[in-house]
C-alpha positions in Angstrom: -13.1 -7.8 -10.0 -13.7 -4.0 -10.5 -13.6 -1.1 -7.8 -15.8 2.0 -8.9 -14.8 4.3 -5.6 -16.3 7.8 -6.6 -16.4 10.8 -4.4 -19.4 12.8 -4.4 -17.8 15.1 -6.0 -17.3 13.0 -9.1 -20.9 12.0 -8.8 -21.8 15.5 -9.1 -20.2 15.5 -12.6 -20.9 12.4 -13.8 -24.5 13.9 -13.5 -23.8 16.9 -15.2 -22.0 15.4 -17.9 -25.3 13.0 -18.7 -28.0 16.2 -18.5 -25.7 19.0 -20.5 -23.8 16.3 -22.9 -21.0 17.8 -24.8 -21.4 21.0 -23.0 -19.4 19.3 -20.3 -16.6 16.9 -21.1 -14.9 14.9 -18.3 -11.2 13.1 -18.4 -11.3 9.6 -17.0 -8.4 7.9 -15.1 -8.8 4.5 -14.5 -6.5 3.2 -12.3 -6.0 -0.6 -12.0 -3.7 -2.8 -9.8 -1.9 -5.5 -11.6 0.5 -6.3 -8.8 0.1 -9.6 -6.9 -0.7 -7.4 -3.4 -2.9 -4.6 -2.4 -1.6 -1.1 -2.9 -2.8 2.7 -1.4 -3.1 4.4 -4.4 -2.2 8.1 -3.4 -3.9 11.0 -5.4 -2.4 14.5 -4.9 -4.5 17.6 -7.2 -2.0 20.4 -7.8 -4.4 23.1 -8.6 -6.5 23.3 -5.8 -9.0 20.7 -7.2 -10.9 18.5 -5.4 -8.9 15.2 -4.9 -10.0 12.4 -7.0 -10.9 9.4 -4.6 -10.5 11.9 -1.7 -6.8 11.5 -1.4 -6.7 7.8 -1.0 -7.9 4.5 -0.8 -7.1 0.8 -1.1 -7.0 -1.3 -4.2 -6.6 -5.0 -4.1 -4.7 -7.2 -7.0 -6.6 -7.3 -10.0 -9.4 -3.9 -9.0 -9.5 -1.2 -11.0 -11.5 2.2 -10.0 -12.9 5.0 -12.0 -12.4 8.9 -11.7 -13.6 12.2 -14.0 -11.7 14.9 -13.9 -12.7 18.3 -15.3 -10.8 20.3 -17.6 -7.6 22.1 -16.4 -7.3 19.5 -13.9 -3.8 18.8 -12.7 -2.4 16.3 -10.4 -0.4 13.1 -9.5 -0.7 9.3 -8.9 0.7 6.9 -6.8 1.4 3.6 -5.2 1.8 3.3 -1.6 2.8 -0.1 -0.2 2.4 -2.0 2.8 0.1 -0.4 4.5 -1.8 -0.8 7.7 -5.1 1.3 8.7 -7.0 1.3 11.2 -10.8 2.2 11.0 -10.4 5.8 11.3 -7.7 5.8 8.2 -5.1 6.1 11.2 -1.6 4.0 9.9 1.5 4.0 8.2 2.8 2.5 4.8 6.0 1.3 3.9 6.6 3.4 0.9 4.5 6.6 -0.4 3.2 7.3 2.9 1.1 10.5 3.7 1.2 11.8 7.1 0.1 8.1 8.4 -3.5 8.9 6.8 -5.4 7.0 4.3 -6.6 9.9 3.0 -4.0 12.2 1.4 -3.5 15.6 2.0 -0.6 16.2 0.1 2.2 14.3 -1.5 3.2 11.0 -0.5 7.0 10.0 1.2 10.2 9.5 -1.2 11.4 7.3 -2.8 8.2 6.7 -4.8 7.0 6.6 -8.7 4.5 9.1 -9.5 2.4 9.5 -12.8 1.9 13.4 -13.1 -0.7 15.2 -15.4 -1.9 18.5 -16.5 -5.3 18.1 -18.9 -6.3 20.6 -21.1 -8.5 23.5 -20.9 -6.8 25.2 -18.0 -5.5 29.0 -17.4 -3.0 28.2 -20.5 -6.0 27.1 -22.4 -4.1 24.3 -24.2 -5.8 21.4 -25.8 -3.1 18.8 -25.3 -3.0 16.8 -22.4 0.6 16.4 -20.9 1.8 13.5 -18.8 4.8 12.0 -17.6 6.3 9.2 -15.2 8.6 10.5 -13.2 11.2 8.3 -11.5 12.9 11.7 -9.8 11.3 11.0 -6.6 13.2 7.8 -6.4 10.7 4.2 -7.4 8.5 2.2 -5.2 6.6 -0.2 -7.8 6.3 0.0 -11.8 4.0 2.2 -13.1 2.5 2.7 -16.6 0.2 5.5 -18.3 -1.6 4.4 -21.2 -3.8 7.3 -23.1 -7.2 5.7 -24.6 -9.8 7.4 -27.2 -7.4 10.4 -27.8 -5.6 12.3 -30.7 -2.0 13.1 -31.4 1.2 11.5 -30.4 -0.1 10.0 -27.8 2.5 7.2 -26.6 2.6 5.5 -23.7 4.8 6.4 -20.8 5.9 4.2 -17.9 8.5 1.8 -16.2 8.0 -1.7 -16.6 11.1 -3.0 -15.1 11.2 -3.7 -11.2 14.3 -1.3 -10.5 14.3 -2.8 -6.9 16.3 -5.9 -7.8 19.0 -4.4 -8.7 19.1 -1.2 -7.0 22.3 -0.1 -6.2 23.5 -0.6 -2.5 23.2 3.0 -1.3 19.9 3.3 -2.8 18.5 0.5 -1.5 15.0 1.0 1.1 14.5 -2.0 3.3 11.5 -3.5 5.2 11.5 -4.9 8.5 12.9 -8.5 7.0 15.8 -7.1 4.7 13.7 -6.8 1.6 14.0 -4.2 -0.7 11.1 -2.1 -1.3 12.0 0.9 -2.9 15.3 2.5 -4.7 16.2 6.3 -3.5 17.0 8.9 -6.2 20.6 10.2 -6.0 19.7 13.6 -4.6 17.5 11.5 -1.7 20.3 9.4 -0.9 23.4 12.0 -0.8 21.1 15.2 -0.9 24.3 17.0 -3.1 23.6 20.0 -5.8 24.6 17.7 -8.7 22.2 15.3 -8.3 19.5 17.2 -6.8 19.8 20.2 -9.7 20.3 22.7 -7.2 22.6 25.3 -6.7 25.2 25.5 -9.1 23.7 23.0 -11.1 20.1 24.4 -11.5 19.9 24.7 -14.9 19.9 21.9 -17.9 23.0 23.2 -19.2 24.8 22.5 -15.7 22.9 19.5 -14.5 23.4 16.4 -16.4 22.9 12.8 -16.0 24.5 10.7 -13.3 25.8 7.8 -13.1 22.4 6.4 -11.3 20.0 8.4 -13.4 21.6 6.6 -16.4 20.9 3.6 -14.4 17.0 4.5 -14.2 16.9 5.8 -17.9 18.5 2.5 -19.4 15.5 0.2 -17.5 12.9 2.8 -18.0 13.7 4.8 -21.2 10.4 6.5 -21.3 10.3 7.6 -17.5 12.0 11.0 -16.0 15.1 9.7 -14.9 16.1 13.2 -12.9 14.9 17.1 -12.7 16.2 18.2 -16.8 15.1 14.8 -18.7 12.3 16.7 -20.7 13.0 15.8 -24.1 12.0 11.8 -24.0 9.8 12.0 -21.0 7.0 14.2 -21.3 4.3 13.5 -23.4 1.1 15.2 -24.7 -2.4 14.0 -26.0 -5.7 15.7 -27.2 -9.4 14.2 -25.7 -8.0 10.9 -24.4 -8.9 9.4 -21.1 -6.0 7.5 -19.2 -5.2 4.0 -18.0 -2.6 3.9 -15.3 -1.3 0.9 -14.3 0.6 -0.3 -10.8 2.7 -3.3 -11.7 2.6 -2.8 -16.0 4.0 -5.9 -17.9 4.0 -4.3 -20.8 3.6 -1.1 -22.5 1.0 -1.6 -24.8 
C-alpha cells in the first residue's frame, strides 16, 4: 500500500516542473515504513523552506509517501514512535516527539536517528548532494538513505542494526512496560564536555571516540557515531532522488 501525502506546496511544484520541464528540477524523497508498526515521520527544513509533509504525519507498516524538494533545500528526517493524536494533531510520542504536535515545528526529542541533507544548487552553489545518518542524537529505530537515478559516489548510508537490544544500561529509554525504545547518546546521558564535544573538547583534534560511540560505529559503520565522525559518514551525490527507509534490512 502507498501513501502520496503532498502539501500544497509540493503540488505547486510538481505543476511547475510539468509546464517549464528542465527549467525546474525537483529532488524526491520517498520515505517508506518497513517496520512492523506505524511511525510519525518527523520533517524539520533547515533553511527556512517550507516543510515537506507540513512537519509531520503518520505512516503505517508497509506506506511509502512522496515529496519534491527544490534546489538548495536542506533538512532532516525522522521516526517518531508510539504516538497518540487526537483530532486536532494534539498528543505525545514516545520517542522523537515535537512539542506534543503532529505537525512539526522544529526538531523532534533525543534520543532519536535522523537522516540529514543539504541538495544542491543552494547559496554554495554546489552540485553534489550531501547526506548523512547521524546516530549523535542518540537512536530510536534503524534508518537507511538510499540515493536513486544520481551520479558520483553515491553509497548508501544508514543503520541496519536495532542498537536497542543491546543498549547499554545507562543508555537505555524505557516505555511504560520496561521496554526499551530508544538508546541515549553519551553526551544525553552524562551531558559531560568529552562526549558532547564541548568545551575543551570542541575540536576533532581534542574530541575522540568513546567507548559508546565505538559501540554505535561497530553496528552502524556508515552512520555518525558522535559530533567529529566526518570522514566515513558523510556522503555526497549529483541529480539523485533519495529513498529513506524506517526499519532498513539491508543496505542495498
Amino acid at each position: 500500500m502507498e501513501i502520496h501525502m503532498r502539501s500544497a506546496f509540493s503540488l505547486l511544484l510538481l505543476l511547475a516542473i510539468f509546464l517549464l520541464g528542465d527549467k525546474v528540477s525537483a529532488t524526491v524523497f520517498t520515505l517508506q515504513n518497513s517496520c512492523s508498526y506505524t511511525v510519525w515521520p518527523g520533517t524539520l527544513s533547515g533553511n527556512d523552506g517550507t516543510a515537506l509533509g507540513d512537519g509531520g504525519f503518520s505512516l503505517p507498516p508497509g506506506a511509502s509517501v512522496q515529496f519534491p524538494a527544490t534546489p538548495g533545500w536542506s533538512g532532516r528526517f525522522w521516526a517518531r514512535t508510539g504516538c497518540n493524536f487526537d483530532e486536532f494533531g494534539n498528543g505525545k510520542c514516545e520517542t522523537g516527539d515535537c512539542d506534543s504536535i503532529l505537525k512539526c515545528s522544529g526538531g523532534g526529542a533525543t534520543p532519536v536517528s535522523l537522516a540529514e541533507f543539504t541538495i544542491a544548487g543552494g547559496i554554495s552553489n554546489s552540485d553534489k548532494d550531501f547526506y548523512d545518518v547521524s546516530l549523535v542524537d542518540g537512536y530510536n529505530v534503524g534508518i537507511g538513505i538510499k540515493p536513486t537515478g544520481g551520479t558520483g559516489d553515491c553509497q548508501y548510508a544508514g543503520c541496519i542494526a536495532d542498537l536497542n537490544i543491546n543498549c547499554p544500561t545507562e543508555l537505555r529509554v524505557l516505555d511504560g512496560n520496561g521496554v526499551v525504545v530508544a538508546c541515549k547518546s553519551a553526551c544525553d546521558a552524562f551531558n559531560v564536555p568529552e562526549f558532547c564535544c564541548t568545551g575543551d573538547h570542541a575540536t576533532p583534534a581534542t574530541c575522540s571516540p568513546t567507548q559508546f560511540s565505538v559501540m554505535f560505529k561497530a553496528a552502524c559503520p556508515s552512520a555518525y557515531s558522535y559530533a567529529y565522525d566526518d570522514a566515513s559518514s558523510t556522503f555526497t551525490c549529483s541529480g539523485s532522488d533519495y529513498l529513506i527507509t524506517f526499519c532498513p534490512t539491508s543496505g542495498v
